[in-house]
C-alpha positions in Angstrom: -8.4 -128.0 -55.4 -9.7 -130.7 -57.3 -7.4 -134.4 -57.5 -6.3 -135.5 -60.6 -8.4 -138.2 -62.0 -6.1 -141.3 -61.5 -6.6 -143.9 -64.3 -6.3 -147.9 -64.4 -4.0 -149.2 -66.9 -3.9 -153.4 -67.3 -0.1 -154.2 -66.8 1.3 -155.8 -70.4 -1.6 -155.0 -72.1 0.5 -152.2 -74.1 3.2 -155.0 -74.8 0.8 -157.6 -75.6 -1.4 -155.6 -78.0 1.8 -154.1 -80.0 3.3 -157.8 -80.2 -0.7 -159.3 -81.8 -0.1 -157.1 -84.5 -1.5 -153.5 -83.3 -0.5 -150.3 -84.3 -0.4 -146.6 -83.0 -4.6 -146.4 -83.4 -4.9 -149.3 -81.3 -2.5 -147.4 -78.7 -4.2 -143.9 -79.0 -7.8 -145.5 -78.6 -6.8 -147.4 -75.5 -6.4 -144.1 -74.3 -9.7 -143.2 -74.6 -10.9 -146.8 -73.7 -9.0 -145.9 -69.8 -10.2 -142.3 -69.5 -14.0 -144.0 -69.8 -13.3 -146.8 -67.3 -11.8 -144.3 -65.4 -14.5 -141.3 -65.3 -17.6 -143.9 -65.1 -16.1 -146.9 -63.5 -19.2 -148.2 -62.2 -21.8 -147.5 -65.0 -21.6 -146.9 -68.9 -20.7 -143.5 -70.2 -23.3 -140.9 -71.3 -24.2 -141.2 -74.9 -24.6 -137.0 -75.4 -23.2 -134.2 -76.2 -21.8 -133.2 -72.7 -20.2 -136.6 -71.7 -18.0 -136.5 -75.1 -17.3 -132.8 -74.1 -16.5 -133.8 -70.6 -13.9 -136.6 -71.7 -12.6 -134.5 -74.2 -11.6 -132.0 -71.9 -10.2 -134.6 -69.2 -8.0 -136.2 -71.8 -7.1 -133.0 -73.9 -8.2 -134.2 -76.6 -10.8 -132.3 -79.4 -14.6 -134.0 -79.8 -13.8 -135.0 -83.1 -10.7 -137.1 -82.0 -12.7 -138.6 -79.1 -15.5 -139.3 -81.8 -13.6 -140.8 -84.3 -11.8 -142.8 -81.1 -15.3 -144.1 -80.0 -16.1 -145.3 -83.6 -12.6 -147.4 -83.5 -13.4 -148.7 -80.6 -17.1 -150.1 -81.8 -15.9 -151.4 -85.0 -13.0 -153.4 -82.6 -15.9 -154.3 -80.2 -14.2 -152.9 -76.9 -17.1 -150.6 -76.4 -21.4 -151.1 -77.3 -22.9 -148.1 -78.2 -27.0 -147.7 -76.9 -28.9 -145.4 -77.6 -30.0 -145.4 -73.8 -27.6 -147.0 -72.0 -24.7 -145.0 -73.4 -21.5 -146.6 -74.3 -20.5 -149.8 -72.5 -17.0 -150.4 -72.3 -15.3 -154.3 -72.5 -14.5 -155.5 -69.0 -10.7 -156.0 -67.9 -11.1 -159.3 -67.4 -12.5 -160.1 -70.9 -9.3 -157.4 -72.5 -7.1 -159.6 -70.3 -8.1 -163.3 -71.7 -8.4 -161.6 -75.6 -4.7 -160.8 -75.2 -3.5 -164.3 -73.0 -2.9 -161.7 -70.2 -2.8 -164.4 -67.2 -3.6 -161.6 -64.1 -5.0 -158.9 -63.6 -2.7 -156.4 -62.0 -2.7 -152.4 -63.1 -0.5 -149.3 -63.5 -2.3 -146.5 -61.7 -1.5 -143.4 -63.5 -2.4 -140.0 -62.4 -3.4 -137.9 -65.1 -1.2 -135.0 -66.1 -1.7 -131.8 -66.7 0.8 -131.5 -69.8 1.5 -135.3 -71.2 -1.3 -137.4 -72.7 -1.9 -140.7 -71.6 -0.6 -142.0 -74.9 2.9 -141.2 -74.3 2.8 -143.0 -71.0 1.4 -146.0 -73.0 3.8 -146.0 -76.0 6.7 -146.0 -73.3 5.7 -148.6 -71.5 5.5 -151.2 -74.6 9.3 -150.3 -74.7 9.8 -150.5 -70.7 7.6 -154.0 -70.4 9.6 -155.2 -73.5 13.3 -154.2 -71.4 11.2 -156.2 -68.1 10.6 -159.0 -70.5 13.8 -159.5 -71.9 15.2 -159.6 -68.4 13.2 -162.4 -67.1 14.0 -164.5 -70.3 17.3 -164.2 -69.5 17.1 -165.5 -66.0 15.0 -168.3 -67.0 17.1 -169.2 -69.8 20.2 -169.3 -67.4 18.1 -171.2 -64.7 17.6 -174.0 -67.0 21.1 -174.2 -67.6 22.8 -175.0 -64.7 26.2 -175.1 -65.8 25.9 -172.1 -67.6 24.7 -170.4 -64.4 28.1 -171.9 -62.3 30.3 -170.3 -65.0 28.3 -167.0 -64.6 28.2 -166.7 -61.0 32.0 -167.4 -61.0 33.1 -164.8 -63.2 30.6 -161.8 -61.4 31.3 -163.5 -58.1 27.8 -163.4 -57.2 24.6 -164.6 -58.1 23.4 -163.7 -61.8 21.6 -161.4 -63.2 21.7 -159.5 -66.3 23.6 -156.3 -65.5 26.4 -158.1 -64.3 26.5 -160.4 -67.3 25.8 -157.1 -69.3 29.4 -155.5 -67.2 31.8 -158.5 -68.0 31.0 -159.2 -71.7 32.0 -155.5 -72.3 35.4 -156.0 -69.8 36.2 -158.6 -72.0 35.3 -157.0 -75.6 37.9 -153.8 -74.2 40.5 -155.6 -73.0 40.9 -158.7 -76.2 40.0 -161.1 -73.2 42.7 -160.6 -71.2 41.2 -159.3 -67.9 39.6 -162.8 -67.3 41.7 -166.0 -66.9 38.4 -168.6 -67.5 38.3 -172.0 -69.3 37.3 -171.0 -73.2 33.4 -171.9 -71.8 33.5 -168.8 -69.9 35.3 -166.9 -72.1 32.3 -168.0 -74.5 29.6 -166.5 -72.1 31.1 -163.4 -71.7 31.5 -162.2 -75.4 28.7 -163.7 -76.6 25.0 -163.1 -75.8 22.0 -165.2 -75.0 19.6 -165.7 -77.4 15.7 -167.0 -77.2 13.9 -168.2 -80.3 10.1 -168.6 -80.8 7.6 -169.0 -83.9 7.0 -165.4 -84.6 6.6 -165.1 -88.5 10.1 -167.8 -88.4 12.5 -164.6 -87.2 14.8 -165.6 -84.8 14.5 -162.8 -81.7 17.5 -162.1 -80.1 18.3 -160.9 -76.2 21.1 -158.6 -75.8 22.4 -159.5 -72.2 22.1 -156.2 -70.8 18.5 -155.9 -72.0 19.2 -152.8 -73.9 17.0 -152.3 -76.6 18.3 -150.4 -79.5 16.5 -148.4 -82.1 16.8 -151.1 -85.2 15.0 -154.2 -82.3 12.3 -151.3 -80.9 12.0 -150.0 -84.5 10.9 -154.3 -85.7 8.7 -153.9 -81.9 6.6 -151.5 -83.0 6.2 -152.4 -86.7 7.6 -148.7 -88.3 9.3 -149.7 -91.5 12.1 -146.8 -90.5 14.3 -146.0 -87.8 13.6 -142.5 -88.1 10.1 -142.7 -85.8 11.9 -144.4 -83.3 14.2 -141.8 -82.7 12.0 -139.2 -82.9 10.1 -141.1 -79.8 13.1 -141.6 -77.9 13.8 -138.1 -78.2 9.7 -137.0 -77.2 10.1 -139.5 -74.0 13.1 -137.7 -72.4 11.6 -134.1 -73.6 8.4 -135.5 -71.5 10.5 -137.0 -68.4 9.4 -140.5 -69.4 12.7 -141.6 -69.5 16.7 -141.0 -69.5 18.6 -141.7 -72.2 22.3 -142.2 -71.8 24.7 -142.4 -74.9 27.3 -145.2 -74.5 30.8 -144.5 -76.5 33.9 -146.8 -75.3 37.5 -146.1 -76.2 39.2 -149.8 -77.3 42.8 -150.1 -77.1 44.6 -149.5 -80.4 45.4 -153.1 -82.1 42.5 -155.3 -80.1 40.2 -155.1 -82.4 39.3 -153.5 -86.3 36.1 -152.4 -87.9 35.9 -155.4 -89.3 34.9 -157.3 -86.3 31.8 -155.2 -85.5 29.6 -157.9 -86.3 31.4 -160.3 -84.5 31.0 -159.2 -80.7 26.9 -158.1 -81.2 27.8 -155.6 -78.0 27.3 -153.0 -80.3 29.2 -151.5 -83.8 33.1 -150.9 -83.4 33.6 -147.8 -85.6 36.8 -145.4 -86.0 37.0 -142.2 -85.4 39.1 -139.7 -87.1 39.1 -136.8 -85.0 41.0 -138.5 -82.7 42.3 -141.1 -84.6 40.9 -144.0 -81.7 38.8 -147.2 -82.4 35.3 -146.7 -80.2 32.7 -149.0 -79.4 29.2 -147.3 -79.5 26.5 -149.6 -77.6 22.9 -149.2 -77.4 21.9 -145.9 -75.6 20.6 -146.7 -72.1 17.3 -145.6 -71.2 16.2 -145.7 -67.9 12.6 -145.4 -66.5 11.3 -142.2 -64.3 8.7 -142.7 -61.9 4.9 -141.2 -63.1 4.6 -139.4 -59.2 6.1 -136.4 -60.0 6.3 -135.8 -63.8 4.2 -132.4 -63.6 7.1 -130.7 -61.8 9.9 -132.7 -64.0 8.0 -131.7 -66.6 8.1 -128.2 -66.2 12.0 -128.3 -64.9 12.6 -130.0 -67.9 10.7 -127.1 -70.4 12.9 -124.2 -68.6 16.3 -126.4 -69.2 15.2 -126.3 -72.9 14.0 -122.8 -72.5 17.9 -122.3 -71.2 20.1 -123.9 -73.4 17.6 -122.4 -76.8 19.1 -119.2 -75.3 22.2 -119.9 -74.9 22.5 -121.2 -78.3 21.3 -118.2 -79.8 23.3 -115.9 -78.0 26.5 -117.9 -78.6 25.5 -117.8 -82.7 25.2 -114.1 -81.9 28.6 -114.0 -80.3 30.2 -116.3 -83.3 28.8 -113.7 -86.2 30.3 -110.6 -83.9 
């Protein structure tokens, strides 16, 4: 049996590209652009008939998708067509210094049999994004050494985000009572740490448990609705990209109103009148899943669906009986 081709992706090259100003066509060509460096690593591609057929196949994609691709790619001068040659792709290193990328470290992805290479690369604009976030949080911390003193008190360990993350939403369910801190710590806990940089004068904010939620990844990617978002979010979990986790707390009756949503920025305080309780819905988790096995979770993950369509049915079914 065959190995699956196993393709070289440049790490924070999907984030980088997205943040310059690129779009979905940029993301979907790059997926072309690795499946050539991948199946002719050491010379230029074949410019006939059978090597487009080839990567077509590989990448399961149509010839006229991988055409149109090739034509993207020539008019953004990643790849020189020749009429002998064949079609010479842009080196790493020159992608790498084009997007201030300062290594040269890869993702090696093996390719699947049922999700497209483009999937893997839209989710890891989102997942590099979360790793980002993370690390500006630590630094910003770091240069703040009193900030750091207060933090490390109150998770009685040394920082880092999902502690941070654990404490500010102890103290937004309990009115800040469950912490006797001077009003500094207090401060830290139910507020968040923010990072601002010249991009277009916007202000970008970190949310200390480096949760992205749909409205931040929705301004990430550029879509001008948070409808596309949500529909990736749910393709990613229905691929095994990713686990998404809703997050729905109970307050206390009397701590808190509607009205202070806003205030807290750990997520939107809403009422609910089924059961007559004040909730605090945060940002849905997602978690990462490895690439080794996603075939299998793949296909364990079609049969669950498979399941539960049935079920539904039959329980309609039952309902009209």
């Amino acid at each position: 049996m065959q190995k699956p081709l196993t393709i070289k992706l440049l790490k924070g090259l999907p984030l980088a590209a997205v943040e310059a100003g690129e779009r979905s066509a940029f993301l979907r060509a790059l997926e072309t652009f690795c499946y050539m460096k991948a199946m002719w690593p050491d010379r230029p591609m074949p410019n006939n008939p059978d090597a487009i057929n080839l990567l077509a196949a590989e990448s399961k994609r149509s010839t006229k998708t991988i055409k149109r691709r090739l034509a993207y790619l020539q008019s953004r001068d990643l790849v020189r067509a020749h009429h002998l040659r064949g079609y010479d792709c842009l080196s790493w290193r020159a992608l790498a210094r084009d997007y201030a990328i300062p290594h040269q470290h890869f993702y090696h992805i093996k390719n699947s049999a049922y999700v497209h290479l483009y999937d893997i690369i839209d989710k890891k604009v989102e997942s590099e994004k979360q790793k980002q976030c993370s690390v500006a949080i630590r630094n910003r911390v770091k240069s703040n050494r009193y900030t750091q003193e207060i933090i490390e008190e109150v998770s009685g360990s040394r920082f880092y985000p999902e502690a941070l993350a654990e404490h500010q939403l102890n103290y937004l369910l309990s009115g800040g009572r469950s912490h006797a801190h001077c009003d500094d710590a207090q401060y830290v806990l139910s507020t968040h740490y923010t990072q601002a940089y010249n991009d277009r004068e916007k202000e970008k904010k970190l949310r200390g448990d480096t949760a992205l939620c749909s409205r931040s990844l929705t301004k990430l990617y550029g879509y001008s609705g948070h409808g596309t978002m949500a529909y990736k979010k749910r393709k990613w979990q229905r691929l095994g990209l990713c686990n998404v986790f809703q997050r729905v707390f109970t307050i206390p009756n009397g701590i808190y109103t509607t009205k202070a949503s806003r205030k807290h920025r750990l997520g939107f305080i809403r009422f609910n009148t089924a059961n007559g309780l004040t909730e605090l819905v945060m940002p849905d988790l997602i978690s990462d899943n490895p690439l080794g096995n996603l075939d299998h979770r793949y296909e364990r993950i079609q049969d669950l669906l498979a399941q539960l369509k049935l079920q539904a049915v039959q329980d309609k079914l039952r309902a009209q009986s």
